[in-house]
Backbone as JSON, one array per atom type, in Angstrom:
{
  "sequence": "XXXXXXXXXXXXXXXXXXXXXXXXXXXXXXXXXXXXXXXXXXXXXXXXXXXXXXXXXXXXXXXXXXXXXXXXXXXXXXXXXXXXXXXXXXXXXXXXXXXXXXXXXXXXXXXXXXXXXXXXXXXXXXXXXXXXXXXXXXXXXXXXXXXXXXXXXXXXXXXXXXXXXXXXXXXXXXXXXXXXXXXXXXXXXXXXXXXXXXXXXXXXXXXXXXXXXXXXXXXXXXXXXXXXXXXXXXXXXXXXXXXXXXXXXXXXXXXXXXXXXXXXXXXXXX",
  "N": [[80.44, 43.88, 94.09], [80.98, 45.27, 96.85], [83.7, 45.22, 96.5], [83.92, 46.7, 94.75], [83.5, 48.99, 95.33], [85.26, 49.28, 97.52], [87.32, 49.51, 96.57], [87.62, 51.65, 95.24], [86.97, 53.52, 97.28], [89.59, 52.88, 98.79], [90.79, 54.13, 96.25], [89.8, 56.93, 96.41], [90.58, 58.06, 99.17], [93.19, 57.59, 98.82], [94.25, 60.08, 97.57], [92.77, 61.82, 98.85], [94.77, 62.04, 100.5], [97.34, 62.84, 99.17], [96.93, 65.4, 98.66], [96.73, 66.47, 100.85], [98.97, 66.31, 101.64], [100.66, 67.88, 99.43], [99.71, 70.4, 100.06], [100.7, 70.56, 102.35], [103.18, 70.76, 101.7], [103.02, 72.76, 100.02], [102.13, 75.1, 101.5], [103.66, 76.33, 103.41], [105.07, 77.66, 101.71], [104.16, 79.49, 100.01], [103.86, 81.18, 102.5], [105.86, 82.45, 102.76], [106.76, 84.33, 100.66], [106.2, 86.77, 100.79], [106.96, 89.87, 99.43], [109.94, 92.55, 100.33], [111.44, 95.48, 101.12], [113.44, 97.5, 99.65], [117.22, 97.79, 100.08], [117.2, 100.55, 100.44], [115.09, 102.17, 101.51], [112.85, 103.6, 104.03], [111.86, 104.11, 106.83], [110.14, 107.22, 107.23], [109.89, 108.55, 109.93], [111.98, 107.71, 110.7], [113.91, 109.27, 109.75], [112.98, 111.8, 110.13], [111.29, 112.82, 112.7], [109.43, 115.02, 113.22], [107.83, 115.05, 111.21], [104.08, 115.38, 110.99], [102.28, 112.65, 110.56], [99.51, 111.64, 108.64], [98.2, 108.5, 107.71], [96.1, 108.89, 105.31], [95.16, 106.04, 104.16], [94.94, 104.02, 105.66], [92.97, 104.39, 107.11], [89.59, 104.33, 106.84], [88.8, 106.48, 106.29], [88.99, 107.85, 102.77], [88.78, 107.9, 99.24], [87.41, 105.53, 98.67], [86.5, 104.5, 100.93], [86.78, 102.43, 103.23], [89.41, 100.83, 104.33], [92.55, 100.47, 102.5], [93.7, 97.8, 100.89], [97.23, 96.36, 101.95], [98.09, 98.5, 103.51], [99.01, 97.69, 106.18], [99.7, 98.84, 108.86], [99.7, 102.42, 109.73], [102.02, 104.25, 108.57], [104.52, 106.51, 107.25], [106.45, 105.25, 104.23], [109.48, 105.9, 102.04], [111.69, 106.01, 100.02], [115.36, 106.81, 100.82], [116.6, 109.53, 99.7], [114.85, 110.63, 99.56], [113.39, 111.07, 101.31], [114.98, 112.24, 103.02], [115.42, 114.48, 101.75], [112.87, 115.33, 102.64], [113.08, 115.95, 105.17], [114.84, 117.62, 104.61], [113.89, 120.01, 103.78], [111.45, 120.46, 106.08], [112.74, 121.26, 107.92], [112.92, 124.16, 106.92], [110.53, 124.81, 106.6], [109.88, 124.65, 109.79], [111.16, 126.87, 110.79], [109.88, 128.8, 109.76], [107.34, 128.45, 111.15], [105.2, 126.48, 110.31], [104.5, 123.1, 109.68], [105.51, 120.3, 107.65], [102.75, 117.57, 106.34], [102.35, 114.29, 106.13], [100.29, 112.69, 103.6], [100.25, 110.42, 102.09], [102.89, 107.95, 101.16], [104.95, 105.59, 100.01], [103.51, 103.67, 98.05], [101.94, 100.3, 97.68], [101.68, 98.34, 95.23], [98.98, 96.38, 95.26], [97.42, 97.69, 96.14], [97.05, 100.43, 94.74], [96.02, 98.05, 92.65], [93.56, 97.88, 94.37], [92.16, 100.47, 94.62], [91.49, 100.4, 91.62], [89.95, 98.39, 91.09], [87.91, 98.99, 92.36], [87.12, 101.68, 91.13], [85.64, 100.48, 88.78], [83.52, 99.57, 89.75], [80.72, 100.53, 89.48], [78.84, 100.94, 90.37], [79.3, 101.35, 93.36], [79.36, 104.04, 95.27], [79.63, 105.29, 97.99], [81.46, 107.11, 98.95], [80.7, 109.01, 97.11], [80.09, 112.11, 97.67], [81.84, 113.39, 99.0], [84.37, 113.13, 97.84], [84.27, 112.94, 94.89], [82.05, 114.68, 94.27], [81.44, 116.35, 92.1], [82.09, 114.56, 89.76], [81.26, 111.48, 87.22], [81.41, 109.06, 88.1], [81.83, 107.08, 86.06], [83.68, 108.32, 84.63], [86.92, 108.47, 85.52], [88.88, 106.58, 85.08], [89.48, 108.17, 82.41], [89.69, 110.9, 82.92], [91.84, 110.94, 84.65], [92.13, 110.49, 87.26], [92.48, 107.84, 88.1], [94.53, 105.24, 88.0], [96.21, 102.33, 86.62], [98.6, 102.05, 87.12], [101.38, 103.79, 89.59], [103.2, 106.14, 90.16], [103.84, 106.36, 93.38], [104.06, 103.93, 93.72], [106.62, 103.6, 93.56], [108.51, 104.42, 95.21], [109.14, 107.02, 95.99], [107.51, 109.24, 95.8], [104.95, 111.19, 97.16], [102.16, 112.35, 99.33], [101.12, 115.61, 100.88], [100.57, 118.08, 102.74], [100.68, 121.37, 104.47], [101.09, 122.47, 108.15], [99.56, 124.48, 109.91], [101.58, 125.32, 112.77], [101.03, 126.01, 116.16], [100.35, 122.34, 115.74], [96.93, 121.98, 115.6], [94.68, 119.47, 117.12], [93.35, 116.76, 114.59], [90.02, 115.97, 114.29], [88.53, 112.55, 114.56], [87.61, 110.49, 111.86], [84.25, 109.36, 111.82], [83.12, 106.31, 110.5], [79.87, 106.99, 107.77], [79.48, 109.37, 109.25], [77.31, 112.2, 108.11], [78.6, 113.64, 104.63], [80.54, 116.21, 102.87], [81.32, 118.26, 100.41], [84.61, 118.24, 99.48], [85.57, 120.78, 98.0], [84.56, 122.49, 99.49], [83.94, 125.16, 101.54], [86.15, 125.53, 103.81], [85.94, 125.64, 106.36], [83.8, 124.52, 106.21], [84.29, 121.82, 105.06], [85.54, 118.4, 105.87], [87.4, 118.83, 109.13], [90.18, 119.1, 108.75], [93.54, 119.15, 110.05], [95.01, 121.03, 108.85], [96.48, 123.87, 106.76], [94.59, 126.08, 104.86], [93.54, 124.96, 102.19], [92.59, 125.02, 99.47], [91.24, 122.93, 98.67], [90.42, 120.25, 100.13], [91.78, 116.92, 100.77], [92.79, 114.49, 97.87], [90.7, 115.16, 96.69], [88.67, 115.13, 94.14], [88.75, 116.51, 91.71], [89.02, 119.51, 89.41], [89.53, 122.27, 90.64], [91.56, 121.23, 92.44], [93.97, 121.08, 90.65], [97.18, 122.56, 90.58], [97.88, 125.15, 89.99], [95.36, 126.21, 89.68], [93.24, 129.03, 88.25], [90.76, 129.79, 89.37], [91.62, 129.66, 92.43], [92.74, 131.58, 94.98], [94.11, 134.21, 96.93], [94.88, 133.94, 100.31], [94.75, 130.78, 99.93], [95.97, 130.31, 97.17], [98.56, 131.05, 97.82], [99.07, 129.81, 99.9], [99.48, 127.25, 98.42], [101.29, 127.89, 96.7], [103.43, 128.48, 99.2], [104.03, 125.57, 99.51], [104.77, 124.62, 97.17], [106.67, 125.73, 96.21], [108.82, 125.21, 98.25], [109.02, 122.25, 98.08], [109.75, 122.03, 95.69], [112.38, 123.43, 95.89], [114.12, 121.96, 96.76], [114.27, 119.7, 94.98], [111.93, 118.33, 94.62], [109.21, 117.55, 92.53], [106.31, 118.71, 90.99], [102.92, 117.15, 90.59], [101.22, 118.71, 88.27], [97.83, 118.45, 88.16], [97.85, 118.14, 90.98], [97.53, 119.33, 94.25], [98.74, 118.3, 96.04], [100.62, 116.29, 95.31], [103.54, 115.23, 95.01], [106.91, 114.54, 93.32], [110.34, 112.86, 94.1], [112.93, 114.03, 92.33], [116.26, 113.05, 91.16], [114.23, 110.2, 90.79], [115.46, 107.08, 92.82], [114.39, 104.01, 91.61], [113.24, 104.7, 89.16], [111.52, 102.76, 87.47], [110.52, 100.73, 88.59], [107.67, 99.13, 90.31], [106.71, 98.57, 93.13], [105.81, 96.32, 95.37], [105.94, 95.45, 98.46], [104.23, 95.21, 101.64], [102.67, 98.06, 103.33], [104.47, 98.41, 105.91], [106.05, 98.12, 109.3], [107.73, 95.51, 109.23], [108.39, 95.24, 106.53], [110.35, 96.71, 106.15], [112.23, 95.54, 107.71], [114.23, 93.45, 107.53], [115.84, 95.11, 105.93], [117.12, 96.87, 108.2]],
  "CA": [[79.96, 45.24, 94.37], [81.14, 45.44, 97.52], [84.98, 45.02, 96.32], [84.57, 47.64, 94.12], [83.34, 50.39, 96.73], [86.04, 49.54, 98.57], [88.94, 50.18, 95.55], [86.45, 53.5, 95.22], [87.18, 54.06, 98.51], [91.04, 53.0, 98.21], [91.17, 55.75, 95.88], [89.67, 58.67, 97.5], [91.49, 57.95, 100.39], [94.95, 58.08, 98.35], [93.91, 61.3, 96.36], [92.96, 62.8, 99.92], [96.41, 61.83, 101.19], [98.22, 63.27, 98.01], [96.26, 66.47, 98.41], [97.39, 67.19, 101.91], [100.77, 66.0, 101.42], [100.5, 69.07, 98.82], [99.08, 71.68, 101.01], [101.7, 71.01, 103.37], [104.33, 71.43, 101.39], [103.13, 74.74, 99.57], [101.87, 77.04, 102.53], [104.68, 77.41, 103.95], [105.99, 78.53, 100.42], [103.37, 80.79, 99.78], [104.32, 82.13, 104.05], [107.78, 83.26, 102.79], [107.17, 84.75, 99.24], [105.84, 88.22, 100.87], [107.72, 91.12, 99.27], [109.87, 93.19, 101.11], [111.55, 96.21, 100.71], [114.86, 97.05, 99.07], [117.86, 98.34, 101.53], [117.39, 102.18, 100.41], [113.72, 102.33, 102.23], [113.31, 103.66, 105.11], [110.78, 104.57, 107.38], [110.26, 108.71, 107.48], [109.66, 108.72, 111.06], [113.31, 107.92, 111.3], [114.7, 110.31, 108.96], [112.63, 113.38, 110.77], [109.75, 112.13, 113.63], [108.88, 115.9, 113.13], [106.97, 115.44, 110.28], [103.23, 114.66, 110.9], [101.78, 111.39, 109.55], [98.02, 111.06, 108.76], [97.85, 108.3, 106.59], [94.41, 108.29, 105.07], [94.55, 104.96, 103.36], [95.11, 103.14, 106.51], [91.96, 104.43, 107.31], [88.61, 104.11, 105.72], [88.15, 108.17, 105.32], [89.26, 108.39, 101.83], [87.77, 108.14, 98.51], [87.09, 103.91, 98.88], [85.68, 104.37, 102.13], [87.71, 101.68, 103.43], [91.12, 100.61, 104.45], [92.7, 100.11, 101.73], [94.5, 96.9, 100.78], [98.46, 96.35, 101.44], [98.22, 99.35, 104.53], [99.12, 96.98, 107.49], [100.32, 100.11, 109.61], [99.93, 104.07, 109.47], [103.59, 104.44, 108.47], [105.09, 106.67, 105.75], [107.95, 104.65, 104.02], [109.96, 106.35, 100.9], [112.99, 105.92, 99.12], [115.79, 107.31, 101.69], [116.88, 110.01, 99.4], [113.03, 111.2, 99.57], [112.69, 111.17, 102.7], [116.15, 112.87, 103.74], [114.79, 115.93, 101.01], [111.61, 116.18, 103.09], [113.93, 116.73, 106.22], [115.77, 119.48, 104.64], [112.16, 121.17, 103.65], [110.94, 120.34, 107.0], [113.8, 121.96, 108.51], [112.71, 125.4, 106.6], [109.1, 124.92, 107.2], [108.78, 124.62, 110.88], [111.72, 128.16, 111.08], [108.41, 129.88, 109.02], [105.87, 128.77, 112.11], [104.47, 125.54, 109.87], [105.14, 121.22, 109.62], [104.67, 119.18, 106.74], [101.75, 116.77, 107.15], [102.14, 113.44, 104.7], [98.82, 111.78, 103.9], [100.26, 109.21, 101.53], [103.81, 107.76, 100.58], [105.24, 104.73, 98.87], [102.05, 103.1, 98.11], [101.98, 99.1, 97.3], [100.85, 97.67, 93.56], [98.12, 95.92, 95.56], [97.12, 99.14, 96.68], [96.73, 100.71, 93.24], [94.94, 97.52, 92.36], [92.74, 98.02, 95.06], [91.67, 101.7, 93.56], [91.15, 100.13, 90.0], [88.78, 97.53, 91.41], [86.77, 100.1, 93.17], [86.92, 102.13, 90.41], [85.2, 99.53, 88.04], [82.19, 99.19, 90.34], [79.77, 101.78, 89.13], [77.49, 100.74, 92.15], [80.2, 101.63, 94.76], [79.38, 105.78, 95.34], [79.52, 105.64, 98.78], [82.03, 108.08, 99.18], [80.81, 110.18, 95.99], [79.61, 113.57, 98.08], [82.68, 114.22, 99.68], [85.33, 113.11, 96.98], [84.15, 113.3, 93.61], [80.57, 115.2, 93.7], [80.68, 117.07, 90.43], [82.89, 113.85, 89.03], [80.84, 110.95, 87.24], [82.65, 108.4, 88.19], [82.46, 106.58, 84.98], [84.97, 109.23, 83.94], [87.69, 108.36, 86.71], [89.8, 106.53, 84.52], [89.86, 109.26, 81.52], [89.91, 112.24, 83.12], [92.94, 110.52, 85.15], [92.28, 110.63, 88.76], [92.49, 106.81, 89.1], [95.1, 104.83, 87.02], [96.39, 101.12, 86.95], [99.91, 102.46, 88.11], [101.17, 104.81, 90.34], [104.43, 106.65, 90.63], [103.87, 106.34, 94.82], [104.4, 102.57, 94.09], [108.37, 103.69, 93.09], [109.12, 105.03, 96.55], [109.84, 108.67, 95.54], [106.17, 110.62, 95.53], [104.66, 111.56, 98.54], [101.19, 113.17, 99.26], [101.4, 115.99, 101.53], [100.03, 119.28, 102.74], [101.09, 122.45, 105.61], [99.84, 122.58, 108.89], [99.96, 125.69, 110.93], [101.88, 125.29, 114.19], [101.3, 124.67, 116.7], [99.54, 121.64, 115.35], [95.26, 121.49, 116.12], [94.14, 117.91, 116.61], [92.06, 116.56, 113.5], [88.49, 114.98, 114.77], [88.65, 111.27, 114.03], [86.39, 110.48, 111.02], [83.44, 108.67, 111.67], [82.3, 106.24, 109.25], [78.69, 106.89, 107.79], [79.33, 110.74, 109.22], [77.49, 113.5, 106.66], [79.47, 113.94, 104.03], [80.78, 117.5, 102.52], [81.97, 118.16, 99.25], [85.7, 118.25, 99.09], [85.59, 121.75, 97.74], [83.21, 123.36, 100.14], [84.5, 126.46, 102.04], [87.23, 125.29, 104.87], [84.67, 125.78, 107.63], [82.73, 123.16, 106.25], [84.48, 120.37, 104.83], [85.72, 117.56, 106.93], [88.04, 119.69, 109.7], [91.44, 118.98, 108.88], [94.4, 120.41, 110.88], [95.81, 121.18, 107.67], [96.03, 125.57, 106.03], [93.35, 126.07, 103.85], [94.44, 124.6, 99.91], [91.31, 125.35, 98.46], [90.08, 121.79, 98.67], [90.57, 118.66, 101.07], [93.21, 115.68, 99.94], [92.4, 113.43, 97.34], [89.37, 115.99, 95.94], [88.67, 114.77, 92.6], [88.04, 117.76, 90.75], [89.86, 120.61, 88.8], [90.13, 122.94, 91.48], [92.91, 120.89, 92.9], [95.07, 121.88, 90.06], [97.87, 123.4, 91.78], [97.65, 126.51, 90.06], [93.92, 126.92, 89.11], [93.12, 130.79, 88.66], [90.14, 130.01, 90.73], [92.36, 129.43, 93.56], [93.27, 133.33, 95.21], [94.33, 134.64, 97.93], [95.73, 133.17, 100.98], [94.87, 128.91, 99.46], [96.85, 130.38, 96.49], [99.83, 131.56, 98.94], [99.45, 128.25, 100.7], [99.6, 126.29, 97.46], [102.73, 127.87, 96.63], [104.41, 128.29, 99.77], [104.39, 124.22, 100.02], [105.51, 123.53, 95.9], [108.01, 125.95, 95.9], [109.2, 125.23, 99.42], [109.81, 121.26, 97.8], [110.78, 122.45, 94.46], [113.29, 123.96, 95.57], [114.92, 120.68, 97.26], [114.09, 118.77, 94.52], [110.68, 117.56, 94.14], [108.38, 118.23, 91.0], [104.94, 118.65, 91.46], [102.12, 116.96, 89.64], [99.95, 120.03, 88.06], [96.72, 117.99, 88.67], [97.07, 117.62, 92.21], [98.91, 120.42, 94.6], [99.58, 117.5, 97.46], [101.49, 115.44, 95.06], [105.28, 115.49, 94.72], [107.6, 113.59, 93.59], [111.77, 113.51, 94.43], [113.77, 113.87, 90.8], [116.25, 111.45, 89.97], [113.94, 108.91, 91.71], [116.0, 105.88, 92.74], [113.79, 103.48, 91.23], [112.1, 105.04, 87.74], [111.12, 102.24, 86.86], [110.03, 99.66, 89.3], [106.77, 99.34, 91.07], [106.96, 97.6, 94.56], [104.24, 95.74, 96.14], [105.78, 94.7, 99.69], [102.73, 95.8, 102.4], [103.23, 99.02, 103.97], [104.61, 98.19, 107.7], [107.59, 98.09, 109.74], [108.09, 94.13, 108.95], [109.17, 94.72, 105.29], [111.7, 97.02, 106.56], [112.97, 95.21, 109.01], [115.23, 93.1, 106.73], [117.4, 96.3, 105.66], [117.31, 98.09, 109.15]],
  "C": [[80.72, 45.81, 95.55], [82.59, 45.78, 97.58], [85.02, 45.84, 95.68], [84.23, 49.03, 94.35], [84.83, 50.28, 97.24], [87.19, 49.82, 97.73], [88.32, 51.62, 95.3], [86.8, 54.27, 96.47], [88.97, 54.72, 98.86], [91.76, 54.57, 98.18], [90.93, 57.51, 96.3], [90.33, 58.93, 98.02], [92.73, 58.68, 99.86], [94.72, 59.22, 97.56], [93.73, 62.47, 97.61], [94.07, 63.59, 100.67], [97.32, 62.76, 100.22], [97.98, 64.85, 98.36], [97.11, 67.23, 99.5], [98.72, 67.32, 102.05], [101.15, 67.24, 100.28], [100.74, 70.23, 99.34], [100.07, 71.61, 101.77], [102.82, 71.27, 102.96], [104.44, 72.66, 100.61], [102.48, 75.81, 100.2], [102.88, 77.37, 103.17], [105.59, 78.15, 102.78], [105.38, 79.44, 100.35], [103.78, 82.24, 101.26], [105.48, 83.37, 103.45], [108.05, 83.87, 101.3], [106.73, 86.52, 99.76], [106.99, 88.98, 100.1], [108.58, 92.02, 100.21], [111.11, 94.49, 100.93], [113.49, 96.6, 100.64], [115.64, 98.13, 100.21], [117.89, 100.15, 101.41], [115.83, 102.65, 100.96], [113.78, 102.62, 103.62], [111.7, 103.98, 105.54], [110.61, 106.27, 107.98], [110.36, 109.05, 108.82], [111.14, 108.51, 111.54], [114.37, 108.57, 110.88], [114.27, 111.69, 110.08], [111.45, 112.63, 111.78], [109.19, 113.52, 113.76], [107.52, 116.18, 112.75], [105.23, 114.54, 110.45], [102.93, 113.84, 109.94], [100.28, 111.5, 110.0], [97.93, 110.34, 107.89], [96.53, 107.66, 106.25], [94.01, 106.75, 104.6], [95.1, 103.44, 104.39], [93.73, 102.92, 106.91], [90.5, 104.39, 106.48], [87.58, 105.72, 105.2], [89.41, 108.38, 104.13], [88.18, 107.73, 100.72], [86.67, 106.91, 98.27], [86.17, 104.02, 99.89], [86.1, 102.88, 103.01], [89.17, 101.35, 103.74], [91.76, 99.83, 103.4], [93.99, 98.97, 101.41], [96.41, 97.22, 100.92], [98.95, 97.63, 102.91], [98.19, 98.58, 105.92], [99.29, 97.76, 108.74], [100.25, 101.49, 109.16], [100.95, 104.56, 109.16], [104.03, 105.07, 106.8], [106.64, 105.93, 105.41], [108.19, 105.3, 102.84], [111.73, 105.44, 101.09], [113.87, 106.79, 100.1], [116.29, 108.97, 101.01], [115.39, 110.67, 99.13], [112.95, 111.74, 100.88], [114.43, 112.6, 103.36], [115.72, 114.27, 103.29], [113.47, 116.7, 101.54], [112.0, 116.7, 104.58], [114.29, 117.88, 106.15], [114.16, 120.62, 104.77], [111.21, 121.38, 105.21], [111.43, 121.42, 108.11], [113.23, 123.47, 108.1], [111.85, 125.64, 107.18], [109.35, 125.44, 108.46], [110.02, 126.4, 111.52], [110.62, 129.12, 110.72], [107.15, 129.58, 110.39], [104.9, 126.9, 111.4], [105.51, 123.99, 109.52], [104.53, 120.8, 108.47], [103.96, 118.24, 107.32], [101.68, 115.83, 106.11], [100.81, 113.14, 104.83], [99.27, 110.12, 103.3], [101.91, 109.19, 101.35], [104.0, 106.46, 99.63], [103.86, 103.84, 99.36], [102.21, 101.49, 97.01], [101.19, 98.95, 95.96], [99.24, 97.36, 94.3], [97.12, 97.06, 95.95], [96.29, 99.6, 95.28], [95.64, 99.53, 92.68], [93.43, 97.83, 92.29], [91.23, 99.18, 94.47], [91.15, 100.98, 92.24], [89.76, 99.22, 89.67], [87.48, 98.13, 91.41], [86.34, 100.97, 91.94], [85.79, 101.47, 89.29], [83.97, 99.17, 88.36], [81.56, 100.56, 90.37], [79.14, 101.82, 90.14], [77.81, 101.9, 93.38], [80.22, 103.62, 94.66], [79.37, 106.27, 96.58], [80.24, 107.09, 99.2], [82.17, 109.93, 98.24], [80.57, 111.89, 96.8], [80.63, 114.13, 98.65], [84.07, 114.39, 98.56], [85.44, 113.31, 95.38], [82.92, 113.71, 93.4], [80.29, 115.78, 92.59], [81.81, 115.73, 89.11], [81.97, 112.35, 88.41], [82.19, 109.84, 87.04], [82.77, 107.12, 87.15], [83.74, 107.29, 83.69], [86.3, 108.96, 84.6], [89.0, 108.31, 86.1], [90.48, 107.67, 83.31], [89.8, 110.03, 81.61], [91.01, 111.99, 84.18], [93.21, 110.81, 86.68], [92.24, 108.98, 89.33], [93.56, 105.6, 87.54], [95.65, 103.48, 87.56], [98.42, 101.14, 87.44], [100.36, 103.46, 88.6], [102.62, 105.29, 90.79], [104.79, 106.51, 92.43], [104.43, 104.68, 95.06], [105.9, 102.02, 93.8], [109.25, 104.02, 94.19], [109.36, 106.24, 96.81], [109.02, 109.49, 95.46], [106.05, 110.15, 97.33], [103.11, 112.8, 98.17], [101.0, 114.54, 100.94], [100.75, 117.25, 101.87], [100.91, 120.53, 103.87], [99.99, 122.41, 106.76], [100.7, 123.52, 109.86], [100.44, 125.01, 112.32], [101.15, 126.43, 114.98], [99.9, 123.89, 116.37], [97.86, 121.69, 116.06], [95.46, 119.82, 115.87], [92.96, 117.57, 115.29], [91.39, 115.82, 114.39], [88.88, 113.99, 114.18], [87.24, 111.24, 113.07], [85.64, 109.35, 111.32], [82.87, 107.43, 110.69], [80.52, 106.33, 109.18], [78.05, 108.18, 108.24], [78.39, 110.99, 107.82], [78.8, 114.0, 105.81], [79.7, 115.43, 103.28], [81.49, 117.63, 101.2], [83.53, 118.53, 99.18], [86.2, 119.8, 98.42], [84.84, 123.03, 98.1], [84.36, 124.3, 101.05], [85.42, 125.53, 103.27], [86.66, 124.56, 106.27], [84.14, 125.14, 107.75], [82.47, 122.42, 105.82], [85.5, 119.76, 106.48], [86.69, 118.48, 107.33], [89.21, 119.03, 109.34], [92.14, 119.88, 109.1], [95.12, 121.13, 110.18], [95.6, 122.79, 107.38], [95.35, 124.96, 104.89], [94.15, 126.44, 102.43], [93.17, 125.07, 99.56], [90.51, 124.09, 98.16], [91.23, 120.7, 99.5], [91.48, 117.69, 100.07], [92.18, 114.99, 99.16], [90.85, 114.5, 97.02], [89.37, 115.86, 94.09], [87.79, 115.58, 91.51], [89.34, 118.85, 90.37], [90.43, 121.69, 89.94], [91.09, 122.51, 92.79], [94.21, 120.81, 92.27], [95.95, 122.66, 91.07], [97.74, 124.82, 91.36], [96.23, 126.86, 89.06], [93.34, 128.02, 89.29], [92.08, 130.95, 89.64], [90.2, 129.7, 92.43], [93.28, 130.65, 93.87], [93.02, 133.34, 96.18], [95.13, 133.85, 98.49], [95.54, 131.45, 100.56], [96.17, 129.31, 98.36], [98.19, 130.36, 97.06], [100.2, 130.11, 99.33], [99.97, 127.16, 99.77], [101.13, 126.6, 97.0], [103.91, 128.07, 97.26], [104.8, 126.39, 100.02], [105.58, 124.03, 98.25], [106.69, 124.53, 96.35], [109.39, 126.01, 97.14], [109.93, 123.46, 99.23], [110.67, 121.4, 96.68], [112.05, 122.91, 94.49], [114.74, 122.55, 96.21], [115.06, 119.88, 95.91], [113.06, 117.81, 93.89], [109.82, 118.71, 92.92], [107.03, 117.8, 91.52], [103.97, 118.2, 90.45], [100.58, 118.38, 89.28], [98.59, 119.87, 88.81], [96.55, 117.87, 90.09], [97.98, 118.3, 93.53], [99.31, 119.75, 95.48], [100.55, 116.53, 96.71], [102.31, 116.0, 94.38], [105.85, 114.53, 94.93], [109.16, 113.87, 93.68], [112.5, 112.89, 92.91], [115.38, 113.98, 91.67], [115.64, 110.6, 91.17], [115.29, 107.71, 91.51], [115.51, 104.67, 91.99], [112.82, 103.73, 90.44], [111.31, 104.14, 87.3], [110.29, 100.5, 87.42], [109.11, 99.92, 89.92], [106.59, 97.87, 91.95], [105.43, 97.2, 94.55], [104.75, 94.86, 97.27], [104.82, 95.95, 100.27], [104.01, 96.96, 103.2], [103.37, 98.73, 105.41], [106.2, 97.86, 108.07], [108.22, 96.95, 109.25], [108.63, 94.16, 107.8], [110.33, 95.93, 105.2], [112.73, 96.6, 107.03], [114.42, 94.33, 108.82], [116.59, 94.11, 106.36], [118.11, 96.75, 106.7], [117.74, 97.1, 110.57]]
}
């Protein structure tokens, strides 16, 4: 009995040993498989440091309510031939009195995941009153405001808006603030330093069409001094959504990245 505890034992032992002898030789593999970004990436801030950066999905005011996976840093990165096109436009802009303001750029697979997850959890509505209040969000996927890939994850879109010079500070968002519907009068959705579009970023509803007839006056003006202010560089605008634009011929049609957004998976090219 006693002899055959101890070959019981033996074996554990050597099965323990095997295990670690394992582990140590595949974390440091797993360390060094990160992703990281190809040598035409750049970081916008060094194309133009003009151009304000707010990026929401660093932070946990957007539609998740959360920081969203793969956002290691507040940093817009694009495709360099993106970013050089939002220079030239930048360049026009701020001769008119106004700065582009990104919210989002090249946005990681894991990222997109992230969204698809969230999406999938009927439960999860925390953020329903400000971002999708007239949206049931078992519609998300088929009325196409939340999809399992994402042109931002090619390097070449960009989410963006106008902000009157000289810049106002935005209020930092609270979490757990009152929330406002995303399409509520200017005055009295969340304050952003941003000209009045006719609805807040990332508003998951129709009247963020870029050209929805119930969008007049000066939001209309605003909506089309930004598209046709990129359009004319180069970028095409997605109908559904007047902050997104992307730069035609993307460099990469057809690839979707997933190194984390931060200086570190630059740092290789630069």
């Amino acid at each position: 009995m006693t002899r055959r505890l101890t070959r019981a034992a033996r074996g554990l032992i050597a099965a323990a040993a095997a295990l670690l002898a394992l582990t140590a030789t595949t974390a440091p593999a797993r360390a060094t498989t990160e992703p990281t970004a190809p040598d035409d990436f750049v970081a916008l801030r060094t194309v133009d440091p003009t151009i304000i950066q707010e990026m929401r999905y660093f932070t946990r005011h957007n539609f998740v309510g959360e920081r969203i996976d793969g956002y290691r840093q507040p940093l817009c990165i694009l495709t360099r031939p993106a970013a050089e096109a939002l220079h030239r436009a930048q360049s026009s802009l701020l001769r008119r009195g106004y700065s582009l303001k990104v919210y989002d750029c090249y946005r990681p697979q894991r990222a997109v995941d992230h969204f698809v997850r969230w999406a999938k959890d009927l439960d999860d509505q925390a953020m329903k009153a400000e971002f999708y209040p007239n949206v049931d969000k078992t519609r998300l996927f088929a009325d196409g405001y939340i999809a399992e890939k994402s042109g931002h994850s090619r390097g070449s879109t960009v989410d963006l808006t106008l902000v009157k010079l000289p810049a106002k500070p935005t209020r930092p968002y609270v979490p757990g603030q009152p929330l406002v519907p995303c399409h509520a009068p200017q005055d009295e959705r969340f304050p952003d330093n941003s000209v009045d579009m006719g609805t807040g970023y990332d508003c998951f509803d129709t009247l963020s069409h870029t050209l929805d007839p119930r969008v007049q006056g000066e939001q209309r003006a605003n909506r089309l001094l930004l598209k046709h202010t990129l359009e004319d560089l180069g970028f095409v605008n997605l109908p559904e959504e007047w902050w997104h634009f992307t730069y035609k011929p993307e460099p990469h049609p057809d690839t979707y990245f997933d190194f984390p957004v931060s200086a570190r998976s630059l740092a290789h090219a630069h």
